[in-house]
NUPA-809272 format. One line per 3 residues: their letters; for each residue x, y, z of C-alpha. Coordinates in pm, whole numbers, plus 50000, padded with zeros to 5 digits. Layout:
BEGIN
A = X Y Z | ...
//
This chain:
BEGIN
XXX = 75660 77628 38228 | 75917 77863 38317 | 76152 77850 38655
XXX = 75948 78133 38795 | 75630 77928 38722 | 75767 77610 38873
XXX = 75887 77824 39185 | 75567 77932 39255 | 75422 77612 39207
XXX = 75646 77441 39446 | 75626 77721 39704 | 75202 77703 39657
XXX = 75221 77311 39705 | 75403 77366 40013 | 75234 77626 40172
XXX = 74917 77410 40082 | 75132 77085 40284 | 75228 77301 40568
XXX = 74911 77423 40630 | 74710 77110 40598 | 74967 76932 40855
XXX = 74938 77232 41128 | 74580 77224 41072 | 74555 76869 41196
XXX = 74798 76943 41451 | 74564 77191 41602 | 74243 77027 41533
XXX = 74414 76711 41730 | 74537 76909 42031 | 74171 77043 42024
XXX = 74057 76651 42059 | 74308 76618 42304 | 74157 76932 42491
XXX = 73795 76822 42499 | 73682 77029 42261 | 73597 76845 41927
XXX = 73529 76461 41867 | 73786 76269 41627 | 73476 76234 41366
XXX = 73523 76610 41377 | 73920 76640 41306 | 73894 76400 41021
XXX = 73581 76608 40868 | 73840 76944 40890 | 74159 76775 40756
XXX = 73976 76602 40495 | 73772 76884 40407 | 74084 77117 40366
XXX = 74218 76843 40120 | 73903 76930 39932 | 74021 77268 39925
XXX = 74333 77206 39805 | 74224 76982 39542 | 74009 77237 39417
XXX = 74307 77518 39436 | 74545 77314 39280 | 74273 77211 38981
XXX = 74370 77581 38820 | 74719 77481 38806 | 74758 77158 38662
XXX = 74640 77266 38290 | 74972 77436 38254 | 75195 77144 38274
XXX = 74995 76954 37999 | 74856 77213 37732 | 75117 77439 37473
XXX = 75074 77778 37595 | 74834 77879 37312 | 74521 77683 37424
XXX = 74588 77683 37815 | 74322 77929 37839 | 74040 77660 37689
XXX = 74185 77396 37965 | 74229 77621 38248 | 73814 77719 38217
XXX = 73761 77362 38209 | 74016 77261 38484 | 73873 77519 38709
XXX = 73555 77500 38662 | 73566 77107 38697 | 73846 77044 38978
XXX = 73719 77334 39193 | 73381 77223 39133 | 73465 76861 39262
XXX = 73709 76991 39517 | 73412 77219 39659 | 73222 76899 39638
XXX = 73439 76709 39859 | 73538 76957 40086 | 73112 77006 40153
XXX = 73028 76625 40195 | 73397 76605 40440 | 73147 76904 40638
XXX = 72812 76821 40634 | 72730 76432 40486 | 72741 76082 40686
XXX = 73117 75966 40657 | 73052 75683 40450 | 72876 75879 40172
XXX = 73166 76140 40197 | 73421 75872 40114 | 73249 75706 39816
XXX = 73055 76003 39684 | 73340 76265 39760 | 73614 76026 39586
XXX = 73374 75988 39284 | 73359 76346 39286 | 73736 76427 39306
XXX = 73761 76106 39021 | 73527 76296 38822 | 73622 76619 38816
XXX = 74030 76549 38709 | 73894 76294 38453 | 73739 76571 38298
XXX = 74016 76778 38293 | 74277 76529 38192 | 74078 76418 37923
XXX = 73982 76783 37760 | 74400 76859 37836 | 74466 76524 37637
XXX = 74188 76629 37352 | 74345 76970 37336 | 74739 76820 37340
XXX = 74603 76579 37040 | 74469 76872 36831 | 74728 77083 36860
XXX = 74976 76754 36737 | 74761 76759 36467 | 74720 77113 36362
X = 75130 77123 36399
//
């Protein structure tokens, strides 16, 4: 990964920080105002960690794979982290708390087990082939 790569990577990460942390900031001053319930400010801060989760999932192939078969890992990665990271993100929004937490981790679980396990398949093969 080159410097540029890593820059935008960092930058990206903490846009993705910033913007979760103001997002609770506001969604607590609106508890504070009257106008949501605390059930409701975890559901949004949760639910944008789904998000990111899901954005990040495109990135992460990069760091593991050789250049030449990123392109196999990145379908997987984002089909399977944003995927799972959509999943979480819509049972943060709409399911009973409870089943958010256990099926929503399982879901985030699932999705980078899938990806780190076709990245380490892919690293293996190339070892081999090399």
């Amino acid at each position: 990964m080159s410097k540029n790569d890593q820059k935008k990577d960092l930058l990206g990460n903490l846009a993705w920080g910033v913007g979760i942390i103001v997002l609770a900031l506001a969604a607590s001053f609106a508890r504070k105002q009257g106008y949501v319930d605390s059930e409701t400010v975890t559901r949004i801060v949760i639910g944008a960690a789904g998000l990111m989760i899901a954005w990040s999932g495109n990135r992460m192939p990069k760091t593991v794979v050789p250049n030449a078969w990123a392109g196999r890992a990145r379908r997987v990665a984002g089909w399977s982290l944003t995927l799972s990271g959509l999943v979480y993100a819509g049972l943060w929004a709409f399911a009973p708390i409870p089943l958010a937490v256990t099926f929503g981790s399982a879901a985030v679980l699932g999705g980078m087990v899938v990806t780190l396990g076709y990245c380490l398949h892919l690293r293996t093969k190339v070892r081999a082939a090399g």
